[in-house]
Each structure stands twice: as structure tokens, then as C-alpha cells.
C-alpha positions in Angstrom: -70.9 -2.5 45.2 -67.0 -2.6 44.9 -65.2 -5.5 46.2 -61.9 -5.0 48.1 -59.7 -7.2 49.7 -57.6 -5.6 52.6 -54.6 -7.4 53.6 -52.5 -7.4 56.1 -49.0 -8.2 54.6 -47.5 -8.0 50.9 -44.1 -10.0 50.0 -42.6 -9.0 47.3 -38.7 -10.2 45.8 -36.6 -8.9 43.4 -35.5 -12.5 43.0 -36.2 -14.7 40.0 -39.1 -17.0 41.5 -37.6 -15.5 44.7 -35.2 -18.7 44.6 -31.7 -19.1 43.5 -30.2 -20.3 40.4 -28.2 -23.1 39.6 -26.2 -25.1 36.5 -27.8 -28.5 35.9 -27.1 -31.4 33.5 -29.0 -34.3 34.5 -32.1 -32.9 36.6 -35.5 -32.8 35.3 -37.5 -30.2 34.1 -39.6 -29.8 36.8 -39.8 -31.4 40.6 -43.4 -31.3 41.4 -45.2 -31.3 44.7 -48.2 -31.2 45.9 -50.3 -28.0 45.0 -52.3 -26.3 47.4 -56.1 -26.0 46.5 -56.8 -23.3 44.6 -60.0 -21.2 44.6 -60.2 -18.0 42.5 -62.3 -14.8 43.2 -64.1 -12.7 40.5 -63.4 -8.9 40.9 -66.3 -6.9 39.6 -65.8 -2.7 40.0 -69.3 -0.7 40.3 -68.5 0.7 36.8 -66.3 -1.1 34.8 -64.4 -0.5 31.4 -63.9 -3.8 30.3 -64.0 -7.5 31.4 -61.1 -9.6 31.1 -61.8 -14.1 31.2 -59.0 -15.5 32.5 -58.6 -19.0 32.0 -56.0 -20.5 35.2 -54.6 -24.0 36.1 -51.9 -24.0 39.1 -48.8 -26.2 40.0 -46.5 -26.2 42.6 -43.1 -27.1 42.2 -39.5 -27.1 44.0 -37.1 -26.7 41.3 -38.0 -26.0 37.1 -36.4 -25.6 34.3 -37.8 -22.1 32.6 -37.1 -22.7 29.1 -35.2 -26.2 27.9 -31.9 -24.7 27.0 -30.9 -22.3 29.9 -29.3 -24.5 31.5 -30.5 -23.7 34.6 -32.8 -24.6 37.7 -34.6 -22.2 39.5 -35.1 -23.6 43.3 -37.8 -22.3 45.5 -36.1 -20.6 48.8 -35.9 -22.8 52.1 -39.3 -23.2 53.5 -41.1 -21.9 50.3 -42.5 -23.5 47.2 -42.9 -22.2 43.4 -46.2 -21.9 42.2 -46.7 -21.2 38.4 -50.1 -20.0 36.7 -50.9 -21.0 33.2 -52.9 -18.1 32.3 -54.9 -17.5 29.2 -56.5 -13.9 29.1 -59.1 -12.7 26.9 -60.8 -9.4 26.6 -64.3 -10.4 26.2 -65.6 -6.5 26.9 -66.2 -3.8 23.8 -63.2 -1.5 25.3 -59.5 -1.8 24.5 -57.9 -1.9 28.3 -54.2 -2.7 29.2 -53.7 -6.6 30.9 -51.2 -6.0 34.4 -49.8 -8.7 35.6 -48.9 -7.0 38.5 -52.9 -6.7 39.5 -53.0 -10.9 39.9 -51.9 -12.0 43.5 -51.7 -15.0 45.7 -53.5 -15.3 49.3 -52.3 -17.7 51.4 -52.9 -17.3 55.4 -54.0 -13.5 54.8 -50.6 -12.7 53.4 -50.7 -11.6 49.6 -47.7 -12.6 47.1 -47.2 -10.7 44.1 -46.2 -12.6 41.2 -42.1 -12.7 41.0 -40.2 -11.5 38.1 -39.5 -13.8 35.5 -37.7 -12.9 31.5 -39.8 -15.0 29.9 -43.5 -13.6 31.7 -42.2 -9.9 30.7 -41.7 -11.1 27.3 -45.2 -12.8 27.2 -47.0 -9.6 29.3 -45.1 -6.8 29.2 -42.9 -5.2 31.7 -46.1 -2.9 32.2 -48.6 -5.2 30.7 -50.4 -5.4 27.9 -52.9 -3.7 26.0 -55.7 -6.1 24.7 -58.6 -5.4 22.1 -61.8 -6.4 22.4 -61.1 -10.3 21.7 -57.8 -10.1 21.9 -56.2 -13.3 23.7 -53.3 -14.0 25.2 -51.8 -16.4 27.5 -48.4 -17.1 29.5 -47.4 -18.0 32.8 -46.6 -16.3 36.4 -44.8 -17.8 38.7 -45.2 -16.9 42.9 -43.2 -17.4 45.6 -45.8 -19.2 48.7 -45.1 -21.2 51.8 -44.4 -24.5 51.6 -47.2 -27.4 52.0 -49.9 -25.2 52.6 -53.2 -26.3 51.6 -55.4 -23.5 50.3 -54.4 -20.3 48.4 -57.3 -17.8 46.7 -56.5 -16.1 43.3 -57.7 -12.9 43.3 -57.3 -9.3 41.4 -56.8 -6.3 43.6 -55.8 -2.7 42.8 -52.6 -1.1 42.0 -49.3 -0.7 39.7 -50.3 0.7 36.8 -54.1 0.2 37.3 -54.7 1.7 40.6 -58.5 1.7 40.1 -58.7 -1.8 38.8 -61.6 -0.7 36.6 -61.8 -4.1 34.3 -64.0 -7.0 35.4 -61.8 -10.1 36.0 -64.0 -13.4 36.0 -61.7 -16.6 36.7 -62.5 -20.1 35.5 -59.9 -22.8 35.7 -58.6 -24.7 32.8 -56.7 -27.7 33.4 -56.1 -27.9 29.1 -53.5 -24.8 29.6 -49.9 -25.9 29.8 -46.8 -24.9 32.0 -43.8 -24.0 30.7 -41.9 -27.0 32.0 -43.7 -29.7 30.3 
């Protein structure tokens, strides 16, 4: 039996981390705060090509640094919060099958959030995604746009971009070992 989440609102921002950018010399890296609990839900199609593993660890933040020599911050919009996924994704299925970033959203309160445009994700994932072998690994980070101080959000896959079908198995497990690009 296929799985589908129905949902009753989609944000989306053409916005970096959907949050403005600004020259720093002396702030940190990274301002952390308090990251909602995080549950994530297995997708599993009636008749899939291929599974993907994808190894997850969350943390919400106000204000990072996305690569140490930008020189600049990227602040989370008033009222909202950054939330970056360390991802490591592995094709553990016999079938070659393209990785979409676009296919891994956010719940919070009902409302989905699509991961936000970063350089540095594109470069890791692919503007499209990414096709993996059987065995092939890789791993990167997404960053999404959420409410501020909420205290639960659900990871989930759900269909569309380029895979409208979502015909790949996606089975979550966190990973608190993965690392953020701040750090």
C-alpha cells in the first residue's frame, strides 16, 4: 500500500535560507538555538526501483556562516528559524536511480517547507539531483526555512520535481556523527 502525505500548504522562497545576507567580521559561525524534535518517516512505494538510507542529524540556527571565507551571514527572516540537515545518502538498492533533493521536506503544523536554495547544496546534489549507483554514497546538507520555537517537525519524502512518482524507498535513521557545515 502506497503512503501519501496530503498537505495543506507548501512555502517555498527563492531566497538563500529564505533570510537576508549580511557582511560580518567578528560574528560566529553559527548562533544556535534550540532545535525542534525531529521525527522522520520512511516512504515505501508498492513497487519500488531502488532504496535510498539516508543518514540525518538536524540543527536549528539564527544566523550561520555557509562556508568560512564568504564573509557573510545568512539570518533567518523575522519570526522564522534555519534548520540545516546533515545528510548522508546511500543507494543500498541493485538499481542506479537519481537522489532529488527537492523530494525531502519539512512538516511543521501541517505546513510543508521545501528545502531553500543554497550554492554550496547544488554543488553537493545537483541542481536536479543526483544520480547514485548501487552503493554509491553521498552526503551534504539542506538547509529550511521553519517557524520559530516550534517543537516538533517530521522529515518526510513526498512526490514531485523531477521524480513525480517517488518510486525509490527512502528509510531514515538519524546520525548524530554527521557534521554541519558551520562547525
Amino acid at each position: 500500500m502506497r503512503r501519501r502525505s496530503y498537505l495543506t500548504s507548501l512555502t517555498t522562497s527563492g531566497l538563500i535560507l529564505g533570510g537576508c545576507i549580511r557582511d560580518h567580521r567578528t560574528e560566529p559561525t553559527a548562533s544556535q538555538i534550540d532545535t525542534p524534535t525531529l521525527v522522520a518517516e520512511d516512504w515505501r512505494p508498492d513497487d519500488p526501483v531502488t532504496t535510498f538510507r539516508v543518514r540525518w542529524h538536524g540543527q536549528s540556527v539564527d544566523a550561520f556562516d555557509i562556508t568560512t571565507n564568504d564573509g557573510k551571514i545568512h539570518q533567518a527572516p523575522e519570526g522564522e528559524e534555519n534548520l540545516i540537515l546533515a545528510l548522508g545518502v546511500e543507494n543500498t538498492g541493485s538499481q542506479s536511480h537519481r537522489f532529488v533533493p527537492d523530494t525531502i521536506e519539512i512538516i511543521v503544523n501541517a505546513q510543508s517547507h521545501e528545502h531553500q536554495f543554497i550554492e554550496s547544496a547544488a554543488r553537493t546534489f545537483g541542481v536536479n539531483g543526483i544520480q547514485l549507483q548501487p552503493a554509491d554514497t553521498i552526503s551534504g546538507w539542506l538547509g529550511y526555512s521553519i517557524p520559530k520555537n516550534v517543537t516538533e517537525a517530521r522529515i518526510v519524502a513526498r512526490p514531485g520535481g523531477s521524480d513525480p512518482e517517488l518510486d525509490v524507498t527512502y528509510e531514515y535513521v538519524e546520525d548524530r556523527s554527521l557534521s554541519f557545515p558551520f562547525e
